[in-house]
Every structure is written in structure tokens, then in C-alpha cells.
C-alpha positions in Angstrom: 12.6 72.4 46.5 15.4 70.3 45.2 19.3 70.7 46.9 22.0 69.0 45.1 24.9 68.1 47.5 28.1 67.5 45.7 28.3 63.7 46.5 24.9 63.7 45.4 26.3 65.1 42.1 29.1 63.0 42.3 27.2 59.4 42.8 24.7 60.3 40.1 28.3 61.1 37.5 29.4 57.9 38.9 26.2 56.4 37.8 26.7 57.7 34.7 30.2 56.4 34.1 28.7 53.3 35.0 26.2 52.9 32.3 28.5 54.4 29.5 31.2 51.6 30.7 28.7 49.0 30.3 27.4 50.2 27.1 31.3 49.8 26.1 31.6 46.5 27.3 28.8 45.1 26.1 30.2 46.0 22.3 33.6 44.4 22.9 33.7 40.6 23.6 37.3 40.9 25.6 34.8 42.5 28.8 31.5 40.8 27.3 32.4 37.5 28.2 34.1 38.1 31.8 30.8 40.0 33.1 29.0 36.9 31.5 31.2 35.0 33.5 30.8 37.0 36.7 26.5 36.6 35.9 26.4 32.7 35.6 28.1 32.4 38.6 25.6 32.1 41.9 27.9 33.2 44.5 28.0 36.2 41.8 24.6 36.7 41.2 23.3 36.1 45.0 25.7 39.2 46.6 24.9 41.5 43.6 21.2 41.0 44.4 22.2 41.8 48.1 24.0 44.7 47.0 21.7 46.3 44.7 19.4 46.4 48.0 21.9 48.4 49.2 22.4 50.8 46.5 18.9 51.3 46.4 18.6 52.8 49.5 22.0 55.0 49.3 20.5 56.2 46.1 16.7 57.4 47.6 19.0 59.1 50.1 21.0 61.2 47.8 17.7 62.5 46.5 18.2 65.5 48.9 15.4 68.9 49.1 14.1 71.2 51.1 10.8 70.3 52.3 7.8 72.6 52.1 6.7 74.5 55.1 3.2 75.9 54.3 1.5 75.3 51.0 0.0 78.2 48.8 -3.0 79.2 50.2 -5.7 79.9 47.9 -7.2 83.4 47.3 -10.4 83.9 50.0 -13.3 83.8 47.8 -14.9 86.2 50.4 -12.6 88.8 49.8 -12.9 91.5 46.8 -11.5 90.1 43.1 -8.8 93.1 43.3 -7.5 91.6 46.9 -7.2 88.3 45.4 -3.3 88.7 44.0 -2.3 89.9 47.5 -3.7 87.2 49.7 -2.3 84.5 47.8 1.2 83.4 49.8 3.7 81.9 47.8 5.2 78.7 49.2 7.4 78.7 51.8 10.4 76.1 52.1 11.9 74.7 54.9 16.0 75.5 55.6 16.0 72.1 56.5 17.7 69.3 53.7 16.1 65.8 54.2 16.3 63.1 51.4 13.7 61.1 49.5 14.4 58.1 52.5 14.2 60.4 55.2 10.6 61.0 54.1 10.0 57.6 53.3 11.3 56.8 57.0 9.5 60.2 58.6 7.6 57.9 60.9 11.1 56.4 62.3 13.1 59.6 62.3 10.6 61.6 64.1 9.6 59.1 66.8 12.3 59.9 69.4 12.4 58.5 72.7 13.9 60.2 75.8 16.9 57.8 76.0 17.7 54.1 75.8 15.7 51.4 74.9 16.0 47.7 74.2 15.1 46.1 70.8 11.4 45.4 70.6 11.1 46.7 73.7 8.0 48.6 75.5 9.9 50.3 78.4 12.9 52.5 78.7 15.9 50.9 79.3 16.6 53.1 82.6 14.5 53.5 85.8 13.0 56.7 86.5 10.9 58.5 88.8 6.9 57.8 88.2 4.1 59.5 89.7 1.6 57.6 90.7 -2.5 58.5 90.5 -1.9 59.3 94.9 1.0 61.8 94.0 4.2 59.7 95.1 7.3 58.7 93.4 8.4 55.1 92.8 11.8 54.3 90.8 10.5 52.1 87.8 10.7 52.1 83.6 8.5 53.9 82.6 6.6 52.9 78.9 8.2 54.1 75.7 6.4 57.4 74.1 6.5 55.4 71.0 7.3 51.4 70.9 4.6 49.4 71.5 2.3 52.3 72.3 -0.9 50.9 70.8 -0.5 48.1 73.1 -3.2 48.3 75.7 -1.6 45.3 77.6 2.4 44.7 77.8 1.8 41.0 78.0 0.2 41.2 74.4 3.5 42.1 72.9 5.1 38.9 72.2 2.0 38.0 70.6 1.9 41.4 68.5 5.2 41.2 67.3 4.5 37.1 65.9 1.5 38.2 63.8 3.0 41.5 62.4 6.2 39.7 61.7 4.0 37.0 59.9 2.0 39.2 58.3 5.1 41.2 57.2 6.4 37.7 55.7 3.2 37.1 53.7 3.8 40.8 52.1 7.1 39.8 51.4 5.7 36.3 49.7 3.1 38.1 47.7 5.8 40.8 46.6 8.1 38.3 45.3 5.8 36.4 43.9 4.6 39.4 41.6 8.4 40.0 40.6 8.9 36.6 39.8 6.3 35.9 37.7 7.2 39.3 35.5 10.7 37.9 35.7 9.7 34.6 34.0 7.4 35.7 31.7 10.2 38.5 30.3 12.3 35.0 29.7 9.9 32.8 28.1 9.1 35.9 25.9 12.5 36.4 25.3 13.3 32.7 24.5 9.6 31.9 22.9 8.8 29.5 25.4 5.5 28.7 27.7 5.6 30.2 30.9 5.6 27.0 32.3 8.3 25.8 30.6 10.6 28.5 31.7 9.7 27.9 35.5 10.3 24.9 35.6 13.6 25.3 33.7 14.5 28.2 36.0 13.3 25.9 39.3 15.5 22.6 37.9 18.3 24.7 37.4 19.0 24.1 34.0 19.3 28.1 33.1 23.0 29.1 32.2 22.1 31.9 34.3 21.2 31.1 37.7 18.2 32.4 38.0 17.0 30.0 41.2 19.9 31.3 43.2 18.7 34.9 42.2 15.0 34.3 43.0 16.0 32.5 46.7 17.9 35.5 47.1 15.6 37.9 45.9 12.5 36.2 48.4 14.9 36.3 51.7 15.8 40.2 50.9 12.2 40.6 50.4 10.7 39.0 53.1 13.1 40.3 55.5 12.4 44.0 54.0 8.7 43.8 54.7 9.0 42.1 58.0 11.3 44.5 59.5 9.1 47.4 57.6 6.1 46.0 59.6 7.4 45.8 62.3 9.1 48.6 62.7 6.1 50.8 62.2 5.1 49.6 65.9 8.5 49.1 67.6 11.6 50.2 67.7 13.5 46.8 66.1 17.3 47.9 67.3 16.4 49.9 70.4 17.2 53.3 70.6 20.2 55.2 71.0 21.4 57.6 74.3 19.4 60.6 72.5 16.6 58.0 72.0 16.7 58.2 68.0 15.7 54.8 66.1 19.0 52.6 66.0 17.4 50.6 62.7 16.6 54.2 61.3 20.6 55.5 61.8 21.7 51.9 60.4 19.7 52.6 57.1 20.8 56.4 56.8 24.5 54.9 57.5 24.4 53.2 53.8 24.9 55.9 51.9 28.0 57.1 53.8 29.3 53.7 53.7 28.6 53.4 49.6 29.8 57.1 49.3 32.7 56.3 51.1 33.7 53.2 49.1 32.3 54.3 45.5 33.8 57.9 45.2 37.2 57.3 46.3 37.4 55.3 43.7 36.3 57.8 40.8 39.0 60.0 42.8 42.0 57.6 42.6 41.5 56.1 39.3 42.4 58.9 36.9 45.5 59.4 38.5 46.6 55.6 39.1 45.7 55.0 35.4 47.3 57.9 33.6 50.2 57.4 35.9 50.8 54.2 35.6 50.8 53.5 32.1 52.6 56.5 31.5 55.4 54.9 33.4 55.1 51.8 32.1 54.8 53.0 28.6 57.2 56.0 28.2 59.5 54.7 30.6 62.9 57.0 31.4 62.6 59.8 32.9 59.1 59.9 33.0 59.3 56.4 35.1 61.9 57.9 37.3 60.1 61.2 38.4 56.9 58.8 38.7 58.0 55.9 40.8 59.1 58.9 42.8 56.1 60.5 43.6 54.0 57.2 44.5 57.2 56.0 46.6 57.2 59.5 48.3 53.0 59.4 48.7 53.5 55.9 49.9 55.9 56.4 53.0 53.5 59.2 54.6 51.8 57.0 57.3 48.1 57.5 55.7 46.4 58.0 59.2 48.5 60.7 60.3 48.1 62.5 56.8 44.4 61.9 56.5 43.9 63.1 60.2 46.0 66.5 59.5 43.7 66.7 56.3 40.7 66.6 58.1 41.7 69.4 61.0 42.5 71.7 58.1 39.5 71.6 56.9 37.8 71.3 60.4 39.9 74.9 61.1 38.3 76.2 57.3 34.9 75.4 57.9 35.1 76.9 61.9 36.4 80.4 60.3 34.0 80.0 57.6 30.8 79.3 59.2 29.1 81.6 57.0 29.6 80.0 53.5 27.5 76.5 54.9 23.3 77.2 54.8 22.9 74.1 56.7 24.5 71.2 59.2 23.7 68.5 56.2 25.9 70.3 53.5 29.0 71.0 56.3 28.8 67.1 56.9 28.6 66.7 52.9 31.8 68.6 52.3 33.5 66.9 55.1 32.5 63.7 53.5 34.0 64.9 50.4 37.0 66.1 51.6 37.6 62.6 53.2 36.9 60.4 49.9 39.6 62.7 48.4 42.1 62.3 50.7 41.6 58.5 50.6 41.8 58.3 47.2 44.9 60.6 47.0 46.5 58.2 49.6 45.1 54.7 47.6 45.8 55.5 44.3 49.6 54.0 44.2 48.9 50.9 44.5 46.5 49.9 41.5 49.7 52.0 39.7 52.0 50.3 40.6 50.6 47.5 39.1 49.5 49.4 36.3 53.2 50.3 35.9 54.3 46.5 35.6 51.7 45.2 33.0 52.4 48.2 30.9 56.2 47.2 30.7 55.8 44.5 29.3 52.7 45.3 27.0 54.7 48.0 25.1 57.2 45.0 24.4 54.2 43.2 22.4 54.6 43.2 18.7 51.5 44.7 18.2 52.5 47.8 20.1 56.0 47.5 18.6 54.7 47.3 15.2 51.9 50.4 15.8 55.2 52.5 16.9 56.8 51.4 13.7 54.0 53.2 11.7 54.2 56.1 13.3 51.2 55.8 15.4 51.1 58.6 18.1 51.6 57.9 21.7 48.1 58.7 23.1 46.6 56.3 20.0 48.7 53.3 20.7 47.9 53.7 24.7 44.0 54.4 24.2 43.8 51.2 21.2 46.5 48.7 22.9 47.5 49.3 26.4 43.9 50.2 28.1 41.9 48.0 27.0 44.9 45.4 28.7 44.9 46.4 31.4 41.3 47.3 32.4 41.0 43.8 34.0 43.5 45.1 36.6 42.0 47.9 36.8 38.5 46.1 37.6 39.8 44.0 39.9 41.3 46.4 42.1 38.3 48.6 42.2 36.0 45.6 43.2 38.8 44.7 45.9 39.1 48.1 47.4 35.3 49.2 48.0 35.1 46.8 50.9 38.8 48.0 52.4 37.5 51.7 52.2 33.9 50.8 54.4 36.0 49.6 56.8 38.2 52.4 56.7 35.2 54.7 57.2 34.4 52.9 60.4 37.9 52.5 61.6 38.4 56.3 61.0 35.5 57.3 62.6 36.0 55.7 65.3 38.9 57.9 66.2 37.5 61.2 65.3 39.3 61.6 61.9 36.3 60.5 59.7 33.2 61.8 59.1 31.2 64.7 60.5 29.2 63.5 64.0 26.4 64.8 62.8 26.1 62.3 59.7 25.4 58.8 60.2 27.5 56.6 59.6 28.6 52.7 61.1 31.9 54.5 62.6 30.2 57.1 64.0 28.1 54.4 65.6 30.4 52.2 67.0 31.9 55.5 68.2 28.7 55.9 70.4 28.4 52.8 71.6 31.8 52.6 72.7 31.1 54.1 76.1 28.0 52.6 76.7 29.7 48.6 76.4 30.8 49.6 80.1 27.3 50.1 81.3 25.4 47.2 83.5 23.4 46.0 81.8 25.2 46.3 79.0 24.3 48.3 76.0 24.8 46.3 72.9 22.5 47.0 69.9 24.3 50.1 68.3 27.5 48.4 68.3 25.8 45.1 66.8 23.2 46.8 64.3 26.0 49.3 62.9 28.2 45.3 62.6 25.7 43.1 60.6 24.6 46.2 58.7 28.5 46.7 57.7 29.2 42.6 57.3 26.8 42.0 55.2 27.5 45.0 53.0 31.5 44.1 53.4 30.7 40.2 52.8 28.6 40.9 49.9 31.2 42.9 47.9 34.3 40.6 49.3 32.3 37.7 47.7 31.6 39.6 44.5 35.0 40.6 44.2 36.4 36.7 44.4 34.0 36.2 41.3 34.9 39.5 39.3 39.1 38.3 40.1 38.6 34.7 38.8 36.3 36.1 35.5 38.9 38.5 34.7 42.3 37.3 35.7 43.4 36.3 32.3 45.3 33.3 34.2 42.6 31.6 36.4 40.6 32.6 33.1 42.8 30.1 30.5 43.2 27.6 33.5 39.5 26.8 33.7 
């Protein structure tokens, strides 16, 4: 049975937005040629193939439902025809919400140790006490309940993990392979050329886009994807945590709080930067005053302490409330909600401040001077003249942010202010791990699973950003 959260609804809106945006730009050549710009460049195109990895898995995890308990049985055929309406059960659904990835990952989430474990390892991390076949008691670490079970010998690990890994790789290999060649044969049928042609093209670099750089990118993703898929099916990749749940799995189910986190905020803080801040700029008087005012006000408020007072309001709603949330998963959903909006109430006067400014001195263009001089209304000469200016501002700034707001989500995890603890999340990770950076022998692999999960997401969309900021930038733009 299906269950819509309302990030779910809100990521799929934002999808939508998305696609209706690019179906804009793609008519007018003023955001046409930056995106073209932003796609022939290979710094570009390698962390958008890195993020769309990313967004892939967020998105199979917003798929959310209830999964089915018992199926319909079907009508005993030894019992009477007139009996058969009554046996028949009708299905019965689990209160439980799990998402499309969770089933996808079923083998990872339900293979829970008893506590720590190292990466790849076959033995708990901890000594405990072992019977022996006599009846006594000797302090050892015991074998996992899961990692490297179907090992009959512990010495044939190391050997185990080489061929899966290399068998992973050739899976990887024999993916990319198939999306390549249905990559280059969409070209050379789209440019009516030989498929050899266009390979060879694509492999010498002579493509305006740079479709080698994608493909290189595309095989490493790829390969490492199947390796750690493989692998994973056996071990436990990043160890286990002090509950002894899959580290890797918690990293992956992390994504979507971390995309959530930077891509909603943002459909919360735009309307109100944008309307503000042209308003400002545009009407100026009065309406300036009372604005610069509010953002200036919003501004001084130390964000922490106002997202933090936020968040025990709601903690104090939801405690009193108990009633009105059917599950644990949609409690941590409206918390998550509750957070992107106060981040986006709190990171909205920025991009209008800089709204403010370019709308000043666009109403001074003639052509804005000269629409006012027909007597063309106010909402007309903004949505035709001032807009469309200023959306490369406004693209910018968005691109900038998402990476300022993941981090964010760790930071305020970290001290209790973020997200629910029951919803994964890198913060809530590092939160975790915190503790257990103290312990000898150190534990380390939360605390550096929930970083390279977060860098790469973070560097990805920080080098994105650098491209989408030189493409549109009218400035850097003219100067090349």
C-alpha cells in the first residue's frame, strides 16, 4: 500500500518544477546557452554524473509504502462453493513504512549484528564469553551472525573478498559497456553517422560535449556500484554500528536526508527572497523601507539559537500529540520538514538582498523605463523585464547554497537540534560515533563512512556550482 510523506510530496513537486523550468529554458536562448555552457564543460559534466547517482538513490527512497503482511489466501477448494466468499482473507498490511530502497537493501537492513564490527570483518569487534564443546568459558570474538558466514575457513576471506570484488568489477564493465554502446548509437543516429565514427569521435575528444569525461565517469560510478553491491551481499563493507546495523546500509539511507535537506529549503526560501527582493528593488519607498527591515530584523537572530527553539516547539507539539503520528517514519518526516522550513525562513535574506540590488538598477533600464511610460502594469513589467534578469542570481545562489545546507544538516545534528534520531542521517552519524572515537581500539568507520559519503556529495555540487557561476555570471560570461 502506497504512503506519501510530505517530503515525499514535496521532492516529487520539486521534480516537477524542475522539468517545467527546463522546458522554459530550453525555449529562451538567454538560459539555453548558459546550461549549454555548464554541459560542455567536463568538470561540469563529471559531478552531475556523480550527482545524479545520488539523486537516484534519495529518489527510490522517497518511494515510501506499507508492506504486505500476508497475501490473500485463496478459497479452499475442499470446502462447499457457498463457504468460498468467507474463507477468502483480504490482505493484510504492515503499519510499518519502508521505501522502495529499503526493499531493495532488505538483505542489509535486516542482517543485524549484536554490536561492533570492523569493515570486512568476520568477528565482532569486542571479546566475549564463548562456550566451548567441554562446557567452559574463554574470553575471545566470537564470529559475526552474518559477515563472512558462508566462509567455512576465516583464512579464505582475503581470498573471498578479491574474487567477489573482481567479479563485482567485471559486472560493472559489462554494465557500462551496454550503456555506452546505447549512448553512442543514440548519437551517431542523431548526427547520421557510423557507429564507429561516433566512438571514435567521442574517444578522441573531438565532441563539443564531453562525452569521454562522462563515460570515464560513468564506468568508475559503475564499477564501484557493483563492487561494493557484491560485496556487500557477504560482508558488512563499513562495519557495523553499536546496535550492530550495517554502517554502508545507514550511509545510503542518509542520502535522502542530506538531498531533502539541501533541495527543499530551497523551494522554501525562494518565493519569499524573489518576491521580496524585487519588490524592493522595484517599488522602492516605503515598500523598501518596511522590507530591508524585516530581512535586517530576520538577519540579527543568531540562526542556531532560533532554529534550536524551533525545533523544541515542535519536539513539545509532537510529545503532547502523540496520537496524530501512525508511525516513527512520519514523526521523523515532519521533523525533517519542520527543519527545511526553518532553514529556509532563516536563508532566504541573503539571495534578497542581492535580488534587491540588481533590481535597482534594472528598473533604471530604458526598457523598463520605457514599458512604465506605456502604462504597462507593475506585475507585467516585473514578470517580462526584471525576472528573467535576474534568474542568473537566482541560479547561482541556489547551486551555491545546497552544499552549505548538507553541512548544516550534519553540523545541526550533531548538537541535537537537527533531525529526528531515529532517521538516518550523516549528522546523526557522526553524532554516534562521537563517543566511540574515545574507545581503544578506536572506532572509526561511522565517523569516516558518514565523511566520504557527505565529501563527495558536498565536492560534487561545490564543483558544479563553480561551473553553473562562470556560465551564468553575465561578467565572467562577456570576459571569456
Amino acid at each position: 500500500m502506497p504512503v506519501i510523506l510530505i517530503t515525499d510530496a514535496l521532492i516529487f513537486l520539486l521534480i516537477a518544477v524542475a522539468i517545467a523550468f527546463g522546458l522554459y529554458a530550453a525555449r529562451h536562448e538567454h538560459l539555453r546557452g548558459p546550461w549549454r555552457q555548464v554541459g560542455r564543460s567536463p568538470v561540469g559534466v563529471a559531478a552531475l554524473v556523480v550527482i545524479v547517482f545520488y539523486v537516484g538513490i534519495g529518489l527510490l527512497d522517497s518511494l515510501h509504502f506499507h508492506p504486505l503482511i500476508e497475501p490473500m489466501a485463496p478459497a479452499d477448494l475442499t470446502d462447499q462453493r457457498t463457504d468460498q466468499r468467507t474463507d477468502q482473507q483480504a490482505p493484510t498490511y504492515s503499519t510499518q513504512v519502508i521505501s522502495v530502497l529499503d526493499r531493495w537493501l532488505s538483505g542489509l537492513r535486516e542482517r543485524q549484528e549484536k554490536t561492533f564490527s570492523a569493515p570486512f570483518a568476520i568477528q565482532l569487534f569486542v571479546k566475549e564469553a564463548i562456550e566451548q564443546p567441554d562446557g567452559s568459558l574463554i574470553r575471545g570474538y566470537p564470529r559475526l551472525e552474518y559477515g563472512g558466514a558462508h566462509l567455512a575457513d576465516p583464512a579464505q576471506r582475503d581470498l573471498d573478498i578479491l574474487l567477489r570484488g573482481l567479479f563485482g568489477m567485471v559486472k560493472g564493465l559489462i554494465a557500462w559497456t551496454a550503456v555506452m554502446t546505447i549512448l553512442i548509437a543514440l548519437r551517431a543516429w542523431h548526427r547520421q553517422q557510423s557507429f564507429n565514427d561516433s566512438a571514435s569521435r567521442i574517444w578522441r575528444g573531438e565532441t563539443k560535449t564531453p562525452w569521454r569525461t562522462v563515460l570515464i565517469t560513468l564506468a568508475l560510478m559503475l564499477v564501484l556500484s557493483f563492487v561494493a553491491a557484491e560485496l556487500a551481499a557477504k560482508y558488512h563493507i563499513l562495519g557495523t554500528d553499536k546496535v550492530g546495523e550495517d554502517v554502508f546500509y545507514q550511509s545510503l539511507k542518509s542520502i535522502r536526508t542530506g538531498l531533502v535537506i539541501g533541495t527543499l529549503t530551497t523551494l522554501v526560501m525562494l518565493p519569499a527572497a524573489v518576491i521580496l527582493g524585487i519588490m524592493a528593488g522595484y517599488f522602492g519607498g516605503r515598500t523598501d523601507d518596511v522590507i530591508q527591515y524585516l530581512y535586517t530584523t530576520l538577519s540579527s537572530i543568531p540562526g542556531v539559537l532560533l532554529i534550536a527553539a524551533a525545533i523544541l516547539m515542535l519536539q513539545v507539539y509532537m510529545t503532547n500529540h502523540a496520537d496524530q503520528f501512525q508511525s516513527l517514519v512520519e514523526r521523523a518526516d515532519l521533523r525533517l520538514l519542520f527543519l527545511c522550513i526553518i532553514l529556509g525562513v532563516t536563508s532566504w535574506t541573503g539571495l534578497c538582498r542581492l535580488l534587491r540590488g540588481e533590481s535597482l538598477k534594472l528598473r533604471e533600464a530604458d526598457y523598463v523605463q520605457a514599458a512604465r511610460s506605456l502604462g504597462v502594469r507593475h506585475s507585467t513589467a516585473i514578470a517580462r523585464h526584471i525576472l528573467p534578469n535576474v534568474l542568473h542570481i537566482v541560479m547561482i545562489t541556489v547551486v551555491l547554497d545546497f552544499s552549505g545546507l548538507v553541512l548544516a544538516e550534519a553540523v545541526l545534528s550533531y548538537v541535537n537540534i537537527g533531525v529526528d534520531p531515529t532517521m538516518n542521517s550523516w549528522g546523526n552519524m557522526i553524532n554516534s560515533a562521537r563517543l566511540e572515537l574515545a574507545r581503544d581500539p578506536m572506532v572509526w568507520w561511522s565517523l569516516a563512512a558518514a565523511f566520504v559519503f557527505m565529501f563527495t556529495l558536498v565536492l560534487a555540487a561545490n564543483l558544479l556550482a563553480d561551473v553553473v557561476r562562470d556560465a551564468f555570471d553575465p561578467r565572467l560570461r562577456g570576459a571569456s
